[in-house]
C-alpha positions as CSV (number, residue, x, y, z in Angstrom):
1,X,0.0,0.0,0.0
2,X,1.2,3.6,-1.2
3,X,-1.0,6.3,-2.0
4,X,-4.5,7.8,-0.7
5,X,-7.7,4.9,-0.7
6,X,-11.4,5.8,0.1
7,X,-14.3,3.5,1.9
8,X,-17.4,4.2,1.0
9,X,-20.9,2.1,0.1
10,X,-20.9,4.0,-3.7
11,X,-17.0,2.7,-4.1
12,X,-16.7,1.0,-7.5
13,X,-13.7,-0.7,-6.7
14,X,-12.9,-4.4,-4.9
15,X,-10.4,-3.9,-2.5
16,X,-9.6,-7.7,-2.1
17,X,-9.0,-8.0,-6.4
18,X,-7.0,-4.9,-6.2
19,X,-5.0,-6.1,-3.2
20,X,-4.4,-9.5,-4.7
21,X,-3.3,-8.3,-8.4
22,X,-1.4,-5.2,-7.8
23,X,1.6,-3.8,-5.8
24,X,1.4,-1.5,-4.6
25,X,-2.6,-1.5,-4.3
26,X,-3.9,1.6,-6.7
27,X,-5.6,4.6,-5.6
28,X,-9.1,4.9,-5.5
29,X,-12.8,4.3,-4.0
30,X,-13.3,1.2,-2.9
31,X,-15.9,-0.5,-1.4
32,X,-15.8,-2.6,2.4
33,X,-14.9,-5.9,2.5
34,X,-15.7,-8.6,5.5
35,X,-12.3,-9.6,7.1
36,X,-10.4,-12.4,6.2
37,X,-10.2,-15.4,8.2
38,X,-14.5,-16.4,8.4
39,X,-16.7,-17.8,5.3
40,X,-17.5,-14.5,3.9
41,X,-14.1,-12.9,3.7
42,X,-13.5,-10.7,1.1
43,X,-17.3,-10.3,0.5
44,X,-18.6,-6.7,0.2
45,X,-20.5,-4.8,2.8
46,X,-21.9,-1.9,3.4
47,X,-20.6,0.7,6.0
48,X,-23.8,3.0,6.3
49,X,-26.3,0.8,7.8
50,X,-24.0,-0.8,10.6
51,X,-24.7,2.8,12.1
52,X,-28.1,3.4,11.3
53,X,-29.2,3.0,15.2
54,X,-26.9,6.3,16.0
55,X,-29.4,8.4,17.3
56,X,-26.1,11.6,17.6
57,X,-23.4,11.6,15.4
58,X,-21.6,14.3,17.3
59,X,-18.7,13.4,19.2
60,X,-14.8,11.6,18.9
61,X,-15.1,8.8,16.0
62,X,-12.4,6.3,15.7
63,X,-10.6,5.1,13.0
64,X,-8.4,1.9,14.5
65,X,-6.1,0.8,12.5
66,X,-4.1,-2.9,13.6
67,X,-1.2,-4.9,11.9
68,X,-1.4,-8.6,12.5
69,X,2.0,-9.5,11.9
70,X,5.3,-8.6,13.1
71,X,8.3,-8.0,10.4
72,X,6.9,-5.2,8.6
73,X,5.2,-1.6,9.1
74,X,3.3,1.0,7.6
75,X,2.5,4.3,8.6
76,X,-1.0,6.8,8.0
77,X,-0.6,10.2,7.2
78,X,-4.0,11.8,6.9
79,X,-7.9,10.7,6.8
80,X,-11.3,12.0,6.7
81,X,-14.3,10.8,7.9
82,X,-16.8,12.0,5.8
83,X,-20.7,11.7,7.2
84,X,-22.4,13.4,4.3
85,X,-23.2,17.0,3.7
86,X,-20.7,18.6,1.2
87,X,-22.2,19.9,-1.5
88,X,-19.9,18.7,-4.8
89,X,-19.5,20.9,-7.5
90,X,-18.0,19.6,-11.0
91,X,-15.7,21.9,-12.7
92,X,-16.2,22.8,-16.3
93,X,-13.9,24.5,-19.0
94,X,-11.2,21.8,-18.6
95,X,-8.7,21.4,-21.4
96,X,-5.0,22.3,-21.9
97,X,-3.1,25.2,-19.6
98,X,-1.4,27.5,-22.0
99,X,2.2,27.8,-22.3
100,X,3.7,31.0,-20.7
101,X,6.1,33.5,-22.5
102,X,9.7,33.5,-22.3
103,X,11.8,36.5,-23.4
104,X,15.1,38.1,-22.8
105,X,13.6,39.8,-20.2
106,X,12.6,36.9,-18.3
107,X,9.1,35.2,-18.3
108,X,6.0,36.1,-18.8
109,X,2.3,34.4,-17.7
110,X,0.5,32.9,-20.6
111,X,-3.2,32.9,-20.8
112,X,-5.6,31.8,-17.9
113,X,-6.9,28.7,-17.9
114,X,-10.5,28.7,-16.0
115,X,-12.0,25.8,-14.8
116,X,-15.5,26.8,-13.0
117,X,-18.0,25.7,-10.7
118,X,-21.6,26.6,-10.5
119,X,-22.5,26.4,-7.1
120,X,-26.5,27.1,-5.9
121,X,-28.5,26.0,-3.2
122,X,-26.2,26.9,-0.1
123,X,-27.2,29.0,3.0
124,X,-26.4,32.5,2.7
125,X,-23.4,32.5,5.0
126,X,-19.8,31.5,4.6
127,X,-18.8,27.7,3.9
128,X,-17.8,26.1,6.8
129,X,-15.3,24.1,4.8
130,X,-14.1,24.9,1.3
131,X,-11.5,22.0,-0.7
132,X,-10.5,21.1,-4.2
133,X,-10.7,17.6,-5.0
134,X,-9.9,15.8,-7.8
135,X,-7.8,17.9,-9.7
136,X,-6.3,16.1,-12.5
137,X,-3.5,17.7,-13.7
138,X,-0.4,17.0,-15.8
139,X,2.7,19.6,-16.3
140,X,6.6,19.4,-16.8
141,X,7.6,22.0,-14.8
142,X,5.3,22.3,-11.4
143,X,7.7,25.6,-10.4
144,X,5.6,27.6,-13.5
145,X,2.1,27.1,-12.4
146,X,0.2,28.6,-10.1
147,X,-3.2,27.5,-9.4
148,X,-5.8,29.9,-7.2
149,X,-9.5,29.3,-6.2
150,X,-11.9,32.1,-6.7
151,X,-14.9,33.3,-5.0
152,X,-17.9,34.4,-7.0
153,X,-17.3,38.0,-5.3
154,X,-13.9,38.1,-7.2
155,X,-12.4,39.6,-4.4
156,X,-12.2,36.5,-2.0
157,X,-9.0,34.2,-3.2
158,X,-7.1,31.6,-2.0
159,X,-3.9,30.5,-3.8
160,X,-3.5,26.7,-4.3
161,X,0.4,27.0,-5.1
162,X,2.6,28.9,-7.0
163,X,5.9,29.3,-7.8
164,X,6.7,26.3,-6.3
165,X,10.3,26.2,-5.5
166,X,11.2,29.6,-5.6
167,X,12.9,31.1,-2.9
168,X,14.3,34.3,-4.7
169,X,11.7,35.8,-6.9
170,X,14.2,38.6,-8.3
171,X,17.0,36.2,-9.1
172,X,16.3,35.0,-12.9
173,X,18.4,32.0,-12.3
174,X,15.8,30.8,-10.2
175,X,13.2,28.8,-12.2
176,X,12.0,26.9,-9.5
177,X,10.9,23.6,-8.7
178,X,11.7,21.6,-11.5
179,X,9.2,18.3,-10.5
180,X,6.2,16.9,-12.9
181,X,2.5,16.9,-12.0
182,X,0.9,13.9,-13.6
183,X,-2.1,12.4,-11.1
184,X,-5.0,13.7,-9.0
185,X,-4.4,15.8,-6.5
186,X,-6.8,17.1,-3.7
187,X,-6.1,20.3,-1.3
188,X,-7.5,20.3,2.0
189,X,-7.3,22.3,5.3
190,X,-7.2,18.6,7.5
191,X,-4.4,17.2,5.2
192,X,-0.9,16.9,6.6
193,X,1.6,17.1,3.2
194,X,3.3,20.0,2.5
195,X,3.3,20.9,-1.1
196,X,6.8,22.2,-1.3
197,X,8.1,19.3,0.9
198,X,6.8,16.7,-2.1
199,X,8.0,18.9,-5.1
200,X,11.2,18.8,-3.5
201,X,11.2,14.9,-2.6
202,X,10.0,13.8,-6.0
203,X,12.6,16.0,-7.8
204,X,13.6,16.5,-11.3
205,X,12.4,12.9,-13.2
206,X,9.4,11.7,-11.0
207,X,6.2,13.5,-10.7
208,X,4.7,14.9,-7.3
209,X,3.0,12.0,-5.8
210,X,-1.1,12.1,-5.8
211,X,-2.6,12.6,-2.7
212,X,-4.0,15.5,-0.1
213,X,-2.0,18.2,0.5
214,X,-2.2,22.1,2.1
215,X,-2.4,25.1,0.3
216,X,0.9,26.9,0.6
217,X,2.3,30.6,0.7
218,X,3.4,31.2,-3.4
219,X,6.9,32.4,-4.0
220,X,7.7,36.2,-3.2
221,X,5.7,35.6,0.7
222,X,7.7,35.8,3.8
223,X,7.9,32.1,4.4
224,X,7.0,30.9,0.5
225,X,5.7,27.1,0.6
226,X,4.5,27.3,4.1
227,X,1.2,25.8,4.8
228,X,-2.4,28.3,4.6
229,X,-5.8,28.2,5.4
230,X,-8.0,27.7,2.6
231,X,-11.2,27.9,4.4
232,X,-10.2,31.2,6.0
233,X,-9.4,32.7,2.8
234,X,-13.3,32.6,2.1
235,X,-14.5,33.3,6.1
236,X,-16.3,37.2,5.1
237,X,-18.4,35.6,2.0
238,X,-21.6,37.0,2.2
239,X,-22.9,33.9,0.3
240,X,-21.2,30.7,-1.4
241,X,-23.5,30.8,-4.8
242,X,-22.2,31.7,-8.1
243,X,-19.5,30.9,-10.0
244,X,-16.1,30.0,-8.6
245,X,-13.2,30.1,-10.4
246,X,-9.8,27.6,-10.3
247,X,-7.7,29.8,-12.8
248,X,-4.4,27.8,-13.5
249,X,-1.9,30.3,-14.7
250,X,1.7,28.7,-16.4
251,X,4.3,31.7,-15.4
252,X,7.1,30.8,-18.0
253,X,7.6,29.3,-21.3
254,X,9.3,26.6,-23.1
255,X,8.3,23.6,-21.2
256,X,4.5,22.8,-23.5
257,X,2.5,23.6,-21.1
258,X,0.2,21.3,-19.2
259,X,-3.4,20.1,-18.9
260,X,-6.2,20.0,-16.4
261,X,-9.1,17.4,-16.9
262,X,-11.0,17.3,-14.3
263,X,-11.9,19.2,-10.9
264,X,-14.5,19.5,-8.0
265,X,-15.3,22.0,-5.9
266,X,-16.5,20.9,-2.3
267,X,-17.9,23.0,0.0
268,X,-19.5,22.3,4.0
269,X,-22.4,24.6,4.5
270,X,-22.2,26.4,7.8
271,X,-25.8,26.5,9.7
272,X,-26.9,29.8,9.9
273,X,-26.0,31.7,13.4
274,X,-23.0,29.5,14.0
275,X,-19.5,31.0,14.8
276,X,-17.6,31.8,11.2
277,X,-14.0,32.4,10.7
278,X,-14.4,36.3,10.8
279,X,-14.6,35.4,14.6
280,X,-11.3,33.6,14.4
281,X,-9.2,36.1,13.7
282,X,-6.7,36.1,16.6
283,X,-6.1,31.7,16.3
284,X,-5.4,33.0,12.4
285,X,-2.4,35.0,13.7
286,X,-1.8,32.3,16.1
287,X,-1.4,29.6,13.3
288,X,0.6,31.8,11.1
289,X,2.9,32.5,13.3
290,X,3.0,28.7,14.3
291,X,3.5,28.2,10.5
292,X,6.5,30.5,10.7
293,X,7.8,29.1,13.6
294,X,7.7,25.4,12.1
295,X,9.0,26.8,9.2
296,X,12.2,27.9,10.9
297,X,12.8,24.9,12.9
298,X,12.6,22.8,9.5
299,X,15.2,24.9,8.1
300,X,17.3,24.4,10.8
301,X,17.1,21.3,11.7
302,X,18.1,21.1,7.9
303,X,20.8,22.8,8.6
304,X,21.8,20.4,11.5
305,X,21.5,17.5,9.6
306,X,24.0,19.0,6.8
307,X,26.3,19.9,9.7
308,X,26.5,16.3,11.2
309,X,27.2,15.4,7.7
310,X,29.8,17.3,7.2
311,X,31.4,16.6,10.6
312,X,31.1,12.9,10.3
313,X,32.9,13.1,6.7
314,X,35.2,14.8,8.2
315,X,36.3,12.3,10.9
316,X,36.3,9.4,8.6
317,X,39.0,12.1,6.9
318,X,40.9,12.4,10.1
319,X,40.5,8.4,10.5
320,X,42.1,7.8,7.7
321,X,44.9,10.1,8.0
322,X,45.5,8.7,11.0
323,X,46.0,5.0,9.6
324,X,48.3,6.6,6.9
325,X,50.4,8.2,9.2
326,X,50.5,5.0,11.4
327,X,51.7,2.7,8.5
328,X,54.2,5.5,7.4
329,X,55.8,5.3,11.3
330,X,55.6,1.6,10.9
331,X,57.7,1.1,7.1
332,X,60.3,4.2,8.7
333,X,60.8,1.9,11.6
334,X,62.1,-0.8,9.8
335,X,64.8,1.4,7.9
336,X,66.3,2.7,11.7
337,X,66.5,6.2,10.2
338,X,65.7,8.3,13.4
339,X,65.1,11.6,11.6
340,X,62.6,10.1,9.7
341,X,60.9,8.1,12.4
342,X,60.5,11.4,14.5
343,X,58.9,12.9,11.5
344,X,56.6,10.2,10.9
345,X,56.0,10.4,14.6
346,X,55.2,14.2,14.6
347,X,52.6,13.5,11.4
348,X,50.7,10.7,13.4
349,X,50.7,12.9,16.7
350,X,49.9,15.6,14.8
351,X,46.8,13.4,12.5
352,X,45.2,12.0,16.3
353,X,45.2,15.9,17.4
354,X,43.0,16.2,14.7
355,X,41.1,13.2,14.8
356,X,39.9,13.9,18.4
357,X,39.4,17.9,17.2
358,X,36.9,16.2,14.6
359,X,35.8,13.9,17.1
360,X,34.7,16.8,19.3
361,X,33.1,18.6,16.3
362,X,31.0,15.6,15.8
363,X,29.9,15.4,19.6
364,X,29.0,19.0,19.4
365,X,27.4,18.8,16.3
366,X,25.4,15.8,17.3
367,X,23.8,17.6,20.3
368,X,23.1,20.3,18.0
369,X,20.7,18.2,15.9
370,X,19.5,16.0,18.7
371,X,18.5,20.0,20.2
372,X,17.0,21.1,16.5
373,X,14.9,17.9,16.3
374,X,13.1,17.8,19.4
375,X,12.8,22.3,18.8
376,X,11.6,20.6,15.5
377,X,8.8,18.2,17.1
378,X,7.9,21.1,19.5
379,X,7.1,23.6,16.6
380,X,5.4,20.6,14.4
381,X,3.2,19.7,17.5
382,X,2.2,23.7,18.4
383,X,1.2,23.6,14.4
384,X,-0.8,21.1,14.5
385,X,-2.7,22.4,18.3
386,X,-3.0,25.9,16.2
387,X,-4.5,24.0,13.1
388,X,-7.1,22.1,15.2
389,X,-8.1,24.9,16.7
390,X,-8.7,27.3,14.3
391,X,-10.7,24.7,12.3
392,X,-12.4,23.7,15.4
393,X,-13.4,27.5,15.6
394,X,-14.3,27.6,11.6
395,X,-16.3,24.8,12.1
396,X,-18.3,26.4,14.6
C-alpha cells in the first residue's frame, strides 16, 4: 500500500482483487470488504447501515487501524471521515493550460486557464469548509504554475500553489521547482503534506505524488511554501452561490505547457447563526505565526542535519589520516633512520590531534541536531494544536 484509498458504500472498486493483483494496491474508492479469516471474507458490505441506530453523530469517532503480523510496518498520514453534507461541484472548461512567455527579459504568464464551478442551493453564510478535490493535472515544470481558487465575489481568493520552488523571486536563475505533475491531487485544510516538501522529494524525473496536500504561501511571501488556510481565505463571504473560479496560470515558457481534466469544488455549508471564521481572527495570527515558527525549525534542523554530515565526513578524513600516518611510522621503523621516524611520529601525533578535534566537532554537532529535532517536534506539534483549533473554531 502507497498512495491515498477511500471506503465508501458508492465505491466502485474491490479492494480484495485490487490487493491480490497489484503492488502496490492503486488509488481509489473502494468499497468494504468482510475480514479475512471467516466464510464471507472478502465479500462486500456496506458501511452506512451498521450505524443506522446512532441516534447523535456528534462526538470523537475512531478510526483503529491494527497490523497482524510482526516483520513489517506502515504508517498513516491523513484521513477523513466523511458523514455526508458537502455539496460537490463539478468543474467545467477543462482542457490544456497554455504555455507561458519567455523573453530576454525573463518570463511572462501565458493565458488563464479557467476551470469553474456553479455552485446554488447553499445558505447565505460562509462555507464552513471549502477543498478542491480531484484535480487532474499534468505539467513538466510544477515551479511555473500557479493554481488559485476564486470566489464568486472576485475579491475572495485563495492561492492553491505557485511558484513552487522559488525562494528568490528577483534572481532570474531561479526557475523553481523543477518536479512533474501527472495524477489527481486534492487540497484540504485537514491534510498533513506539504506541497513544497513533495515537489522537492520527487525531484527532477518523477512527478509529485497524488494525494491531499495544504495550500501553501506562493513564492515572493515571507515564508513561501508554508502551509495556509484555505477555508479562512473565504471566512467574510456573504454567500457561497455563483460561479467559482480555479484559474491555473503557467508563469514561464518553453516547457508545453500542461493540462487539467478534471476538478471538483466541495464545500460544507455552515448552519446559519454559528460562529464563522471572521470570529477567528486572533487563532489565524496564532497559526501563522505557528506556521513561521515550524517553518524555521525545519530549516534548521536542515541545517543540523547537513552539519553532522559534514562533521562525520570529516572524521572518517581524520580516520584515515591517521592510519596513513600509522603505517608510514611503521615502514620508517624498519629502515632505523631516526630523523625520519620522528617525522613520521610528529605526522601521526599531529593526524590523532586532529582526529579527536573532529571527534569533538561531531559530539557538538550531534547535540546540535538531537536539540533542533526535538525544537523541530515542539514547533510541528504547536502547528498542528494551532491547526485544530482554528478549524475547530471555523467549524463552529
Amino acid at each position: 500500500m502507497n498512495g491515498t484509498y477511500s471506503f465508501s458504500d458508492a465505491g466502485d472498486k474491490d479492494w480484495w482483487d485490487a490487493a491480490s493483483n497489484n503492488d502496490p494496491v492503486p488509488d481509489g474508492d473502494y468499497w468494504a470488504t468482510v475480514i479475512g479469516g471467516g466464510e464471507h471474507a472478502g465479500e462486500r458490505t456496506n458501511l452506512t447501515p451498521v450505524f443506522d441506530d446512532i441516534d447523535e453523530p456528534n462526538g470523537t469517532w475512531t478510526l483503529r487501524i491494527s497490523d497482524l503480523c510482526e516483520g513489517d510496518t506502515g504508517e498513516v498520514f491523513a484521513a477523513t471521515l466523511d458523514l455526508g453534507g458537502d455539496h460537490a461541484f463539478d468543474g467545467t472548461g477543462v482542457g490544456e493550460i497554455p504555455d507561458g512567455v519567455t523573453h530576454e527579459g525573463g518570463c511572462a504568464p501565458g493565458t488563464p486557464r479557467d476551470v469553474t464551478f456553479n455552485v446554488t442551493g447553499l445558505p447565505a453564510t460562509a462555507p464552513a469548509d471549502v477543498r478542491i478535490t480531484g484535480l487532474a493535472l499534468t505539467h513538466p515544470w510544477v515551479g511555473d504554475l500557479t493554481a488559485t481558487l476564486i470566489a464568486p465575489d472576485g475579491a475572495a481568493t485563495a492561492i492553491l500553489f505557485g511558484g513552487t520552488g522559488v525562494k528568490e523571486i528577483d534572481d532570474p536563475e531561479d526557475q523553481g521547482d523543477d518536479s512533474d505533475l501527472d495524477g489527481t491531487y486534492s487540497f484540504a485544510d485537514e491534510a498533513t503534506w506539504n506541497w513544497w516538501a513533495a515537489a522537492a522529494h520527487a525531484g527532477a524525473i518523477d512527478a509529485i505524488r497524488p494525494g491531499t496536500y495544504r495550500t501553501s504561501t506562493p513564492r515572493g511571501a515571507d515564508s513561501p511554501g508554508a502551509n495556509t488556510g484555505l477555508t479562512a481565505a473565504f471566512s467574510t463571504l456573504a454567500t457561497p452561490n455563483g460561479r467559482w473560479t480555479l484559474r491555473l496560470v503557467d508563469n514561464c515558457g518553453f516547457d508545453g505547457g500542461g493540462e487539467v481534466s478534471a476538478a471538483t469544488l466541495e464545500l460544507l455549508p455552515r448552519t446559519p447563526g454559528t460562529p464563522t471564521t471572521r470570529d477567528c481572527a486572533s487563532l489565524q495570527t496564532a497559526l501563522t505565526g505557528a506556521q513561521g515558527k515550524a517553518t524555521a525549525a525545519a530549516a534548521a534542523l536542515t541545517t543540523a542535519q547537513a552539519a553532522l554530515g559534514s562533521a562525520q565526513q570529516a572524521e572518517k578524513v581524520a580516520k584515515a589520516s591517521v592510519k596513513k600516518a600509522k603505517k608510514k611510522l611503521k615502514s620508517t621503523r624498519k629502515h632505523d633512520n631516526q630523523a625520519q621516524i620522528k617525522k613520521a611520529a610528529k605526522r601521526l601525533k599531529a593526524a590523532k590531534k586532529r582526529l579527536n578535534a573532529a571527534r569533538a566537532a561531531l559530539a557538538t554537532e550531534s547535540a546540535q541536531l538531537t536539540s533542533a529535532q526535538a525544537s523541530d517536534t515542539t514547533a510541528r506539534a504547536q502547528l498542528r494544536s494551532a491547526e485544530t483549533a482554528l478549524d475547530a473554531c471555523q467549524r463552529g
